[in-house]
N, C-alpha and C positions, 0 to 999 in steps of 0.2 A: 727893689724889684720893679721890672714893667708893671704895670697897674698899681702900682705903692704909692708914686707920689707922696706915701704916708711913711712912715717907719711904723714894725709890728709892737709899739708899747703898750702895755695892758696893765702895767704894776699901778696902779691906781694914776695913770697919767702922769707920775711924776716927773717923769726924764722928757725932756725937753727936745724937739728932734731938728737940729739947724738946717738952714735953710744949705745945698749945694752950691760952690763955688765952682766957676769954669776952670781953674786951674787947681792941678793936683797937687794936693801937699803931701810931705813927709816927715816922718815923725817917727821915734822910737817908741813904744810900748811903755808903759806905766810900770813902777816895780822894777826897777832895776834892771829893766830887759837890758841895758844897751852894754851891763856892767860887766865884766868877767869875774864869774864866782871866784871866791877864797877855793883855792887848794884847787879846783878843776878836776879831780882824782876822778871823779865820780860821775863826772861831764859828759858826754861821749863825745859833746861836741861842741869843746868849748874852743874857740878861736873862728869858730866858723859864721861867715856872715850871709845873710839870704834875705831877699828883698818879696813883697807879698803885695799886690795890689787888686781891689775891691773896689767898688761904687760907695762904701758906708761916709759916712760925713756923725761930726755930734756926738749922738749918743751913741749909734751904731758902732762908731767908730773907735771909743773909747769904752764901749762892753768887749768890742772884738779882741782891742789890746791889750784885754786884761788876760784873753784867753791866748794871746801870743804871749804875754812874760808867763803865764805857767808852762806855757813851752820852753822856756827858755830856763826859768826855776827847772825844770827835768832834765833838759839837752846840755844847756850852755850854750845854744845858739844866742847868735846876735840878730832880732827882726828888728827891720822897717816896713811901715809901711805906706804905701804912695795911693791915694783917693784918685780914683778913673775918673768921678764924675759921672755922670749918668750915663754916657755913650760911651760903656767899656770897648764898645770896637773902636771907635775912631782913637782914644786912647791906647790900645794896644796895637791897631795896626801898624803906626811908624816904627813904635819900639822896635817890634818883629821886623819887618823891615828892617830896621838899623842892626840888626842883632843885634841888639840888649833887651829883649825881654825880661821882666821879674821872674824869681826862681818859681813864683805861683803869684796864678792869679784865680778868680774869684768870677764864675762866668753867670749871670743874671739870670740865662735859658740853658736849657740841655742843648738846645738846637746850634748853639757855637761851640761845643765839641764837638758835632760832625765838621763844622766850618773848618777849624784851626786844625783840626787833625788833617782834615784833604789839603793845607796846608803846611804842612808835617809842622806844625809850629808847635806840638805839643809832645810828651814824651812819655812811654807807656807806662802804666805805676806799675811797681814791684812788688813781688811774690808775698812782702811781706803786708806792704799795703792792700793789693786783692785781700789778703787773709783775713785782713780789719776787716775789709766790707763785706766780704761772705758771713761772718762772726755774727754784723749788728747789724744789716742791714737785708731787706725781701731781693728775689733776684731781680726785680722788676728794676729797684731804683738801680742795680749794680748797670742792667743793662740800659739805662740812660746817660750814667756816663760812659758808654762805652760807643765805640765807632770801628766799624768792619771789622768786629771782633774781637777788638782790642780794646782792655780797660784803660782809662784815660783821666777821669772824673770821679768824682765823690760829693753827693747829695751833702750839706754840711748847714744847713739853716731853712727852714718851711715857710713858709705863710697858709694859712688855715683856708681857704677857699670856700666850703659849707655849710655858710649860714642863713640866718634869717635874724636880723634885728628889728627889734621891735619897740614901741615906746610904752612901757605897764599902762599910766593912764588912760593912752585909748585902746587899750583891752578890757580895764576893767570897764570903764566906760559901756562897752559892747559886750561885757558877759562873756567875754571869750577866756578858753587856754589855748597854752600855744601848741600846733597840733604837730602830730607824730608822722603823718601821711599825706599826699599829694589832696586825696577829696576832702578831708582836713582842714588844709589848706586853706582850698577856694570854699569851703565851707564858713571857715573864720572869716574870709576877704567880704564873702555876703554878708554878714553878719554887722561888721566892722560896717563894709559902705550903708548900711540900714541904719546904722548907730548917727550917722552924718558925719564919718572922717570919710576920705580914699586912703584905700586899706596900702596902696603901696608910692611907693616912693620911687619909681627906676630910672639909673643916672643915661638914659637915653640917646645924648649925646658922647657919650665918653664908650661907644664902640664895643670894648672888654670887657665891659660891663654885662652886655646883653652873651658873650660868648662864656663869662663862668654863668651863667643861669643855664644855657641850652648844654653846658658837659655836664654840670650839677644830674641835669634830667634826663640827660639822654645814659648818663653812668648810670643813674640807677634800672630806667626801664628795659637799656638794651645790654645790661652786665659788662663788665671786665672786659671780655672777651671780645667785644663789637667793639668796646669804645680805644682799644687798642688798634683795629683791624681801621676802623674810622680814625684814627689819628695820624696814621702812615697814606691812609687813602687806597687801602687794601679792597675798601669797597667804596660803591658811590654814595655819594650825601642824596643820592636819590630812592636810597634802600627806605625801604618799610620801616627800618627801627627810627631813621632818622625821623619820616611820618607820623612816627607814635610820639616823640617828643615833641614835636613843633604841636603839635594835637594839645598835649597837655599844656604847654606853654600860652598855646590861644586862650585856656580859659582863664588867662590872670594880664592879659592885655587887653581886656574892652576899659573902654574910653571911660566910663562912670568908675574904674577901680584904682584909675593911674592920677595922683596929684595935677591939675592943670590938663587933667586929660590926655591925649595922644601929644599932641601938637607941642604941650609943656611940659610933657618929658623929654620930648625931643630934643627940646631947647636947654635939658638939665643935665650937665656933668658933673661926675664925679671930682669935689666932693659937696655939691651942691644939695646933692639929691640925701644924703646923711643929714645939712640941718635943713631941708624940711619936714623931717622926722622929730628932731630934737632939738632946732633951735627956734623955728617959728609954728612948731605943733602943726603943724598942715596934714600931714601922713603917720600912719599908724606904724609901717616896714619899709625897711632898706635890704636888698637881699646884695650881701657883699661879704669880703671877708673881715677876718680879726681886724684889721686896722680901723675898719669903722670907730673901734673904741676910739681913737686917737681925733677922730673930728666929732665924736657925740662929746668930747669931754671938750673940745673947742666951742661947742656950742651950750654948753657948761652942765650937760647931762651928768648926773654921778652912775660908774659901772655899779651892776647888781642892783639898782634903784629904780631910776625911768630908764638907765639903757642896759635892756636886756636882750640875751638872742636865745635863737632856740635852732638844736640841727637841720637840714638844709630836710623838709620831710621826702619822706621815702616815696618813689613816683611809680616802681616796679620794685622787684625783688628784692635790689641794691640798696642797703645804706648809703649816698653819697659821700665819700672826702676824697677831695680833690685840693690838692697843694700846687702852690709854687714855689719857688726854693732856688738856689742858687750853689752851685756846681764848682768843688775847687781843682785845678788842675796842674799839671807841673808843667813848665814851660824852658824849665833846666834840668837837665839830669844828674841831680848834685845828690849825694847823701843828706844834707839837709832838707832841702826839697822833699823826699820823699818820705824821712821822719815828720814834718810837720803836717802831711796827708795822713800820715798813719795817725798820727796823735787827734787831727780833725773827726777822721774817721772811728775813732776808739769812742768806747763807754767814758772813759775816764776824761778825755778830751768835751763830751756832749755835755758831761756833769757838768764840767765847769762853767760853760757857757749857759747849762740851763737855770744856774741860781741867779743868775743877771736879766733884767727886764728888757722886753723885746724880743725873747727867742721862745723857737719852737722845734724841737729837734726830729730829723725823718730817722733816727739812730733806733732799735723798737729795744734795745737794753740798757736805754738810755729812761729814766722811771721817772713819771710826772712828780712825782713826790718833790723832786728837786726843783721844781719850778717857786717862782717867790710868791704868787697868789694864784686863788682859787679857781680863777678864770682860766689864767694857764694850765692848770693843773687837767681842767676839765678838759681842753681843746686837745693836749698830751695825751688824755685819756683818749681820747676818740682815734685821736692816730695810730697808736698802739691798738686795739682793739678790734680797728677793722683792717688789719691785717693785707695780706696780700693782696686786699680788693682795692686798697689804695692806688690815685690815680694822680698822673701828674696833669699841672694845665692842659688841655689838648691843644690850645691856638696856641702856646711856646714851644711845641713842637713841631708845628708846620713852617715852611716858609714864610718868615715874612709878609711876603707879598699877599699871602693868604688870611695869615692868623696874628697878625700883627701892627698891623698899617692900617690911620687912621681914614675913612671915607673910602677904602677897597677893603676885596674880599672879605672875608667873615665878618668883619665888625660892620661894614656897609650893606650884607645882604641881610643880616639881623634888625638892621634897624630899619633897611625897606619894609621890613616883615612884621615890625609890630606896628609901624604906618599902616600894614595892611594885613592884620592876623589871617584876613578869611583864604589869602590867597596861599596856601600852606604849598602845595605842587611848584608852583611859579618859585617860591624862594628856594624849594629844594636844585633847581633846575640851576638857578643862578649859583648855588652853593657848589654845585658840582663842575661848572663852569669855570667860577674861579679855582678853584682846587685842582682842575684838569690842566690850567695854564700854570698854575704855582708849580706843579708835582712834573712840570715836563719838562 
């Protein structure tokens, strides 16, 4: 995913996650996928071959494939699949282009199924595949992959977005727990900086960073409801709710809270700002998602030990969980195509993938229970749980140019802003400013 540069491993860091190669490879699936069953009787679709392409590499790559040969153990289809590489557009534009796109591919944001569809580069899923997603899935994620009305997409893999990691030593250290609530919060951070840590770690230079902390806080204090309406640009980033979270935000950016102060967080990206949490003890918290685990265990932290988290605390009404997740779509209108959405989409299809490390499923009949450890189990739990209030990134559904691009819009006016908390009106102004030019 954008802001991954990590894979989501949690299983005790066991699986190893390779580094991206610039050219796409292809591969058949693990388990027989490429073999034509005995006897076929019972196949519906054996003979049939269909190509699948994703950004996964490693490990990713090879959990995914295992959940393509159970496709294929049930169809008879024959998959391949072909690695984008991180820049699925640049990867899919020629194909489309050339016409040969894969029968499905695997979109990183919601935001390029509006692209590919004003494109007509995509093909609308079938009666039977909607049926999946209405079945397992809130109408919220259905209408994300969906573009002028028509359903397109399917939610098929999360990233956990609402956390707070913390290092146990310097909590106990400071007599703290970890708290439930926004004053909480900045109540630990005092506590913590009095102890002689800085209570927080933030990866400053790395943009994305600073924009899941402000949906983190603006979901919960300005509900569902706004942070939809603010995600489209339905209202302005000048609105009062947006005021109320840049408010809450200023009180965990003065300079005596932040590792190296203002100026060296500035200078810390992601994933820098993870070991100075746990690999040189400097800061107490990392506020980021699940994959944190994958660099606290690089910095040779053990999970449930010194690297613990606790949920993103509550700032208003709202429990915070905010995901990002990755979108699969059909880009041929094949009967195979549209079986292996359905099956992505299915309870049955989410099990398989959730006993495999690294996953986290937006499917809510899909039951943590099936996850391989405890840590998933929990982050499962939280998805399920908070129900329709679930939200997806808000900067991977703006343009680009707004909520994705490094040193403009949203990642640039967040980081003028904790350069300069006090000036809270000023950054909304800029905020609205760019999202006025993105949105026209």
């Amino acid at each position: 995913m954008r802001k991954g540069r990590a894979a989501v491993i949690l299983a005790g860091l066991a699986v190893a996650v390779a580094a991206c190669g610039n050219a796409p490879t292809t591969t058949a699936p693990s388990g027989e996928a490429s073999a034509p069953a005995a006897g076929g009787g019972d196949k519906p679709l054996q003979g049939v071959t269909l190509e699948v392409a994703a950004k996964w590499t490693g490990a990713e790559q090879k959990n995914f494939e295992q959940v393509l040969a159970a496709f294929t153990e049930k169809t008879g289809a024959k998959v391949t699949y072909a690695s984008t590489g991180e820049d699925t557009a640049a990867y899919l534009g020629p194909r489309i282009q050339g016409g040969s796109p894969p029968d499905v591919a695997i979109l990183p944001q919601p935001g390029l199924v509006q692209q590919y569809a004003d494109q007509q580069a995509l093909k609308p899923l079938s009666a039977d595949v909607v049926k999946e997603i209405d079945t397992n899935y809130t109408p919220y994620w259905k209408e994300l992959g969906s573009a002028d009305g028509q359903v397109y997409g399917v939610l098929i893999k999360a990233a956990h977005k609402s956390l707070v990691w913390y290092r146990s030593q310097a909590f106990e250290d400071a007599g703290v727990q970890p708290p439930a609530t926004w004053d909480e919060l900045v109540k630990a951070a005092q506590t913590v900086a009095d102890s002689g840590t800085p209570p927080f770690s933030l990866c400053g230079a790395s943009g994305w960073t600073l924009t899941d902390l402000f949906e983190n806080v603006y979901l919960s204090t300005a509900g569902p409801e706004n942070y939809d309406k603010l995600s489209k640009h339905e209202i302005p980033w000048t609105d009062p709710s947006v005021t109320t979270a840049l408010e809450k935000i200023q009180q965990i950016v003065k300079d005596d809270y932040l590792v190296g102060g203002t100026s060296g967080t500035m200078q810390t990206d992601f994933p820098t700002c993870v070991s100075k949490v746990y690999g040189t003890d400097d800061a107490a918290m990392v506020i980021e998602a699940d994959f944190v685990a994958v660099e606290a265990g690089v910095s040779g932290a053990k999970l449930g030990e010194e690297a613990k988290y606790f949920p993103f605390p509550k700032a208003g009404d709202t429990s915070p969980v905010v995901l990002g997740g990755d979108v699969a779509v059909a880009m041929k209108d094949s009967p195979g195509a549209m079986a292996l959405l359905q099956f992505l989409a299915s309870k049955e299809g989410g099990e398989v993938w959730a006993k495999l490390p690294g996953y986290l499923s937006p499917n809510k009949n899909v039951s943590p229970d099936n996850y391989p450890d405890e840590l998933t189990k929990q982050l499962g739990q939280t998805i399920v749980s908070a129900g329709d209030a679930v939200r997806y990134d808000m900067s991977d559904l703006a343009p680009s140019a707004f909520g994705g691009t490094d040193g403009k819009g949203s990642w640039k006016v967040l980081q003028d802003f904790v350069r300069n908390p006090s000036d809270i009106k000023g950054a909304q102004e800029a905020l609205e400013s760019e999202a006025a030019k993105a949105w026209n």
